[in-house]
N, C-alpha and C positions, 0 to 999 in steps of 0.2 A: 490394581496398580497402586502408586500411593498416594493417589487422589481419589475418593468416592465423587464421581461426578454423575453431571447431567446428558452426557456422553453416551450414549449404549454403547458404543464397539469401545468402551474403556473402562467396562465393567461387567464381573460375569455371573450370576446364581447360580449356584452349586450348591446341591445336599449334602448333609454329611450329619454321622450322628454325637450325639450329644459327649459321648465319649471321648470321640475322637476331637472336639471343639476344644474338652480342658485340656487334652494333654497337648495341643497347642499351644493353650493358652500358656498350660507352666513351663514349657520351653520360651517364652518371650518374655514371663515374668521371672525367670531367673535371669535371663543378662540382665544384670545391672549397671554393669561400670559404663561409662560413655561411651569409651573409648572401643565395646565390644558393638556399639549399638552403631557408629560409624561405619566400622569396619563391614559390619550385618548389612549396611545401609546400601554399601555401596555393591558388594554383592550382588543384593537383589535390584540396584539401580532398572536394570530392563524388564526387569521379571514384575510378576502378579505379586501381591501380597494379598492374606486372609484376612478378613474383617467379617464379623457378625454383627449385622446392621437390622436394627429393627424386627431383633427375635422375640416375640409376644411372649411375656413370661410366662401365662397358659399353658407354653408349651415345655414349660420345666415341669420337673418333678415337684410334687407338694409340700418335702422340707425344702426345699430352695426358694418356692413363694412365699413360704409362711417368715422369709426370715427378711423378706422388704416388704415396708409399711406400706400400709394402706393409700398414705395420702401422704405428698411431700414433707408432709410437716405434723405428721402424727404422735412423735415419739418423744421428740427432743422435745423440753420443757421453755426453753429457750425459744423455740417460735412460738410460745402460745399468741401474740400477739398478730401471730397469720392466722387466728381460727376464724376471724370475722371474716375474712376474703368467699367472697360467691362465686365458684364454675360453674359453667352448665356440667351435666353429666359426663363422668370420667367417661372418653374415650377405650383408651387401654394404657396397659403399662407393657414395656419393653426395653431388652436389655441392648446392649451396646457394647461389645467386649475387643480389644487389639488383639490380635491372633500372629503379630510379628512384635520382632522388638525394635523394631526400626517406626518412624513416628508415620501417622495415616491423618490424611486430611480432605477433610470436603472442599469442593465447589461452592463458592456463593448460593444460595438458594429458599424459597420461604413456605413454611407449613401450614397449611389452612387448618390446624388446629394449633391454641396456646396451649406451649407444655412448659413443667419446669424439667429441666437438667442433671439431676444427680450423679455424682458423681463418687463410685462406691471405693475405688482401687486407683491411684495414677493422680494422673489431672488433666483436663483438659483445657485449651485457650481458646474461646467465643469470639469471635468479632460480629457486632451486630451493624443493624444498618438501617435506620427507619423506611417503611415502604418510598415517602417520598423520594428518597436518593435513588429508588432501585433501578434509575435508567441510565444511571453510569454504567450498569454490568450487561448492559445488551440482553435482557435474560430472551431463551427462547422464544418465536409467537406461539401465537394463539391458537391451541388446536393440535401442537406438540407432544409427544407421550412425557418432554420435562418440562413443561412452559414454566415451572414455578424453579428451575435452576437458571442460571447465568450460562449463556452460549461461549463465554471466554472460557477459555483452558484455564489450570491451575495457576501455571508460568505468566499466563496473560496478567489476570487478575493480582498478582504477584508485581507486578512492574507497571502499575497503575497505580496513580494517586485516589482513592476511595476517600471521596468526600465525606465527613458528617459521620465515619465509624467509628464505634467504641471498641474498646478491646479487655478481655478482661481473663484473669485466671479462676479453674475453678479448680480445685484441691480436693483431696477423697473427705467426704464429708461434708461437702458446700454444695450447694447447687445454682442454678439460676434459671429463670422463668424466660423464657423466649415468645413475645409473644405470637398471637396469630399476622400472620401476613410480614412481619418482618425478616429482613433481609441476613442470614447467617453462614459464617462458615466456620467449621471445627474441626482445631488440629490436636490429635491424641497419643497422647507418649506409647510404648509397645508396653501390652499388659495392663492398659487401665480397662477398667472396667464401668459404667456409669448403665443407669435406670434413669428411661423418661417419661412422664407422665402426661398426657394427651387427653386435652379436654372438648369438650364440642365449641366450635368457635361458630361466629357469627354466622357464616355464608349459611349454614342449613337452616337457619331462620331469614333470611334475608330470601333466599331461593324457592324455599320448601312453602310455599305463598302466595298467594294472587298477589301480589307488592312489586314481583319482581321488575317488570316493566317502569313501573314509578321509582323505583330505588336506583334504577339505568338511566331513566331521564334527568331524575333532579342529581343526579350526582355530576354528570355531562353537564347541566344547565350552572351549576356551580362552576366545574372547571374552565367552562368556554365564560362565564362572568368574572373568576380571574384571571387569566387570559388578556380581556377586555382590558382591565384595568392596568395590568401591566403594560400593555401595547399605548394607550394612554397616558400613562405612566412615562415613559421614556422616550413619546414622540415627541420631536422635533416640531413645533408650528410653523417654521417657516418652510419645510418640504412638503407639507400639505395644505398649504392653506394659501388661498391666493394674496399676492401682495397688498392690495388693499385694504385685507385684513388684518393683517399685522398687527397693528396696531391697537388693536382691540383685544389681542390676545395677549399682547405682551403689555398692557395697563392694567388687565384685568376685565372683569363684567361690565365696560364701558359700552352697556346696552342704547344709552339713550343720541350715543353719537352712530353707532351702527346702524339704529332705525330711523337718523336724519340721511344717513349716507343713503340706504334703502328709498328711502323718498324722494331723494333729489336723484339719483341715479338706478332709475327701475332695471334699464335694459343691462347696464352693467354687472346688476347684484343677479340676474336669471342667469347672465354667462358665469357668473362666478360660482351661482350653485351646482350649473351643469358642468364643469368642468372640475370641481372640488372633487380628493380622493377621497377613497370612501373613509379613510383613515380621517383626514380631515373633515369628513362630515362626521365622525364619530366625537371629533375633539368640537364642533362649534356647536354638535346638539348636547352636550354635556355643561357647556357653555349658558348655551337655554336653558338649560334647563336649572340653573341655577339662580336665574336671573327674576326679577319680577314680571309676573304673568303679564298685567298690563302693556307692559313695553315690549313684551315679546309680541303681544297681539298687533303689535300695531308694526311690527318687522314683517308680519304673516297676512298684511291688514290686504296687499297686492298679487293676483298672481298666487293665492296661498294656496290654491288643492296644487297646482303644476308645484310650487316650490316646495310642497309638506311629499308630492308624492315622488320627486327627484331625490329628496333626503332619504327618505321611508327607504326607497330601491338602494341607495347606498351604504344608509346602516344596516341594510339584510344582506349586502356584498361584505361587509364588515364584519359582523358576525360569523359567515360562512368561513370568511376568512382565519379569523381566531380559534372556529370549532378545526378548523383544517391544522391549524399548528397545534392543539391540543391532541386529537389523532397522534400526527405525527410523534409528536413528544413520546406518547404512551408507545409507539412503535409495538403494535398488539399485531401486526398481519404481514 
């Protein structure tokens, strides 16, 4: 079609030999005027179009490997100041060639390996998208044959405002590095041609490890901790936090009138911890915990296993809470 997507029923594998690929290909690199590539456009509107998508150059002939470099940036003297850059070991390299003269474009989607992009014939247009943003595209769940594509159609993603992306041209002879995990789609003229180079990226270290376990926790324990802070962050104290309080929240760490109020009114401050949201027990142990130890001990001086172990059960409701909207957010399942 003229979208390479994350779709299986919208995209097909077909053999075909290497023969038969150029003389496609110079049927698509001779229109040139627009005006033919319009008309070609609209023609094939319904129809399939040809794209050679991630052909290992391997699998060329050995004058045709030996005449792309080694490494992005081998030849031209003009990168020398990319020789200090460190990949892990090259992946592979692979070509990419338009096989219509009508323009082909991807689907949103991210490679678990950093490649850069070259671009040998044509040009192409990148939009990138740092992982963070990637839950504007709905991309596939977890367990998917495309989890790492966008479950939006082309049109979709097309008529969506895409927070936070860049966009950018590459021209025959520029390239651009994409890195691991981030969010891309490419749209390619009919007849361009580009080479990408694929290096080993984090995950097989991160995975290929007894680590894996601890790199799943602490990274969870980071998100559900900002989380927290956002939810804190933008809470409201007067919807959680009983009236009484108020007042102490909105003066600031006015510990030494909250632990008179404590004294003088025991039975009111137990109804007040027991009926406190866990939200607001997250905003008054934050509170605490800023305050001087002293005065706090003496807020905790009555009643303190029953009121440390009411609070204790509320910020573990609170937490679950937050890892529960962190889940959600990542929409993995």
């Amino acid at each position: 079609s003229s979208s390479n997507s994350g779709d299986e029923a919208k995209r097909i594998n077909t053999e075909m030999k290497l023969r038969d690929v150029f003389e496609l290909y110079q049927t698509a690199a001779q229109t040139e005027t627009t005006s033919s590539k319009q008309v070609h456009a609209k023609e094939v509107e319904d129809s399939w179009r040809l794209y050679l998508a991630q052909c290992p150059l391997d699998d060329f002939p050995l004058r045709l490997r030996e005449e792309i470099p080694s490494t992005p940036f081998s030849r031209d003297p003009r990168n020398h100041h990319l020789k200090h850059l460190k990949f892990r070991g090259l992946q592979g390299k692979y070509i990419w060639m338009s096989l219509d003269p009508g323009t082909i474009s991807t689907t949103w989607h991210y490679d678990s390996n950093p490649n850069f992009l070259c671009v040998i014939v044509g040009h192409k247009i990148v939009n990138l998208l740092a992982p963070s943003h990637g839950h504007q595209l709905k991309p596939y769940k977890i367990g998917h044959r495309s989890s790492n594509h966008t479950s939006l159609s082309f049109d979709e993603t097309n008529n969506i405002d895409v927070h936070g992306e860049s966009v950018y041209t590459v021209k025959a002879g520029e390239g651009i590095f994409i890195p691991e995990g981030w969010w891309h789609k490419v749209c390619s003229d009919g007849g361009t041609i580009a080479v990408n180079y694929w290096y080993e990226g984090i995950r097989k270290t991160l995975w290929d490890s007894e680590m894996g376990q601890y790199y799943i926790r602490t990274t969870l324990e980071h998100l559900v901790a900002t989380e927290k802070n956002k939810v804190l962050t933008n809470a409201n104290a007067s919807e959680h936090v009983h009236l009484v309080l108020r007042p102490f929240f909105e003066k600031g760490n006015d510990l030494q009138a909250l632990s008179a109020f404590v004294s003088e009114h025991r039975s009111e401050w137990l109804r007040i911890v027991t009926e406190i949201t866990h939200t607001g027990a997250a905003l008054l142990a934050a509170k605490l915990d800023d305050g001087d130890p002293s005065v706090v001990g003496k807020i905790f001086e009555h009643e303190s296993d029953f009121v440390k172990q009411v609070l204790e059960k509320k910020l573990d409701e609170f937490s679950k809470a937050c890892a529960q909207n962190v889940l959600k957010s990542l929409d993995l399942f």
